[in-house]
C-alpha positions as CSV (number, residue, x, y, z in Angstrom):
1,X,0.0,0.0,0.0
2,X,1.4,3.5,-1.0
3,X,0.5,7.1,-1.0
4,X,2.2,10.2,-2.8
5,X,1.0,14.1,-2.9
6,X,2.7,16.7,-5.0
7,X,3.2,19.7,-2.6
8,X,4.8,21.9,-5.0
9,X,7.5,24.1,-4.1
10,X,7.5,27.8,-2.1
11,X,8.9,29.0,-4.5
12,X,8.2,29.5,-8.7
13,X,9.6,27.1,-11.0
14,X,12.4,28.7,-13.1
15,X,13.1,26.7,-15.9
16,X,14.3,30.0,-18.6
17,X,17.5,31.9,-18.1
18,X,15.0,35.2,-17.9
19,X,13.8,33.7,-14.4
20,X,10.6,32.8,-16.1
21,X,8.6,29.5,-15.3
22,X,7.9,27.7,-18.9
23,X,5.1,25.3,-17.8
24,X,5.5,23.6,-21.1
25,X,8.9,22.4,-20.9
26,X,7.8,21.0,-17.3
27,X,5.4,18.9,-19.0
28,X,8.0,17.8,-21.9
29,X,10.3,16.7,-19.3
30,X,7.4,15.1,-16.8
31,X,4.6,14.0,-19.1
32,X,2.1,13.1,-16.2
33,X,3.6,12.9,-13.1
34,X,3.7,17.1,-13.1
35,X,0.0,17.2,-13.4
36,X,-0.3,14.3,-10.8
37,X,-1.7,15.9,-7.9
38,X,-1.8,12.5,-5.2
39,X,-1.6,8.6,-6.1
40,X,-2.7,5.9,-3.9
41,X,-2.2,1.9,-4.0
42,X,-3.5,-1.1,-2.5
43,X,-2.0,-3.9,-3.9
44,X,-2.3,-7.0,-1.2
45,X,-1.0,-10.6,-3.2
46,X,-1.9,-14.2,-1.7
47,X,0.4,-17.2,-2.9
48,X,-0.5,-20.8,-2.3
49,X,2.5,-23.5,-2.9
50,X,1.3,-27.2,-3.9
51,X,4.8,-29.1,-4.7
52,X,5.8,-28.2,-7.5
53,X,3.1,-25.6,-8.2
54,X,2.5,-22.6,-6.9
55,X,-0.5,-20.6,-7.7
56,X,-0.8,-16.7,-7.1
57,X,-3.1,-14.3,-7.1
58,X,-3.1,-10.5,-7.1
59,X,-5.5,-7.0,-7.1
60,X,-4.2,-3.6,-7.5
61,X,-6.2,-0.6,-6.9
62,X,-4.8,2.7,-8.1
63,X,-6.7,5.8,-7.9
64,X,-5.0,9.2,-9.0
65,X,-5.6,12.9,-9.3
66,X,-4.5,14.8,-12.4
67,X,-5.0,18.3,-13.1
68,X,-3.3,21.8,-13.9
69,X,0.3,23.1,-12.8
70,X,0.5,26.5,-11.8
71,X,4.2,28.0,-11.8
72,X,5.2,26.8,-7.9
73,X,4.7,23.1,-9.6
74,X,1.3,22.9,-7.6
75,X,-1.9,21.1,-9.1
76,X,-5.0,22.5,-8.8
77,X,-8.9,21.4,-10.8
78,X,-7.6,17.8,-10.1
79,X,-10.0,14.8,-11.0
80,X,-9.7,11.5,-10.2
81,X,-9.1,8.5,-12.0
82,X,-9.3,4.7,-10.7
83,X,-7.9,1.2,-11.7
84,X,-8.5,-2.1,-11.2
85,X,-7.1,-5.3,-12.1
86,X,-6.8,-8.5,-10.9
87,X,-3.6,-11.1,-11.4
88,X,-4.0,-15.0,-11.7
89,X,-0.6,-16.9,-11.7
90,X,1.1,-20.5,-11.9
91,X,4.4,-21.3,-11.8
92,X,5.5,-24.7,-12.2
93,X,9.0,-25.5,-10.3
94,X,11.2,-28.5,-11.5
């Protein structure tokens, strides 16, 4: 399980040699995690061994915030997005 948040920074971003912050070269270099605004994960996994088998099974949920970046790297309008999926494995041992 995991959580992240994007605080931003106190001060602005400079990212030209004029001292200006070029929001589009922050998004060139960080497609989405710029505009990510908080991410969490849940991703518990149960494994059961039967010589020489064992059989796995997983679920991940994921639910992030995307949004705008102001010029102190901060997001703001964020809306949330959610995932799910679920993992079935074997694995034969010899």
């Amino acid at each position: 399980m995991g959580y992240t948040k994007n605080i931003g920074s106190r001060h602005r971003i400079v990212t030209l040699p004029d001292g200006t912050a070029n929001l589009d070269l922050i998004d060139t270099l960080y497609p989405s995690a710029a505009q990510t605004q908080h991410v969490f994960k849940f991703q518990p996994r149960i494994k059961f061994y039967l010589d020489p088998i064992m059989f796995g099974i997983e679920y991940e949920y994921c639910r992030a915030a995307y949004g705008q970046v102001n010029d102190h790297g901060r997001v703001f309008n964020a809306h949330p997005q959610e995932d799910a999926r679920i993992l079935f494995a074997i694995f034969y041992n010899f």
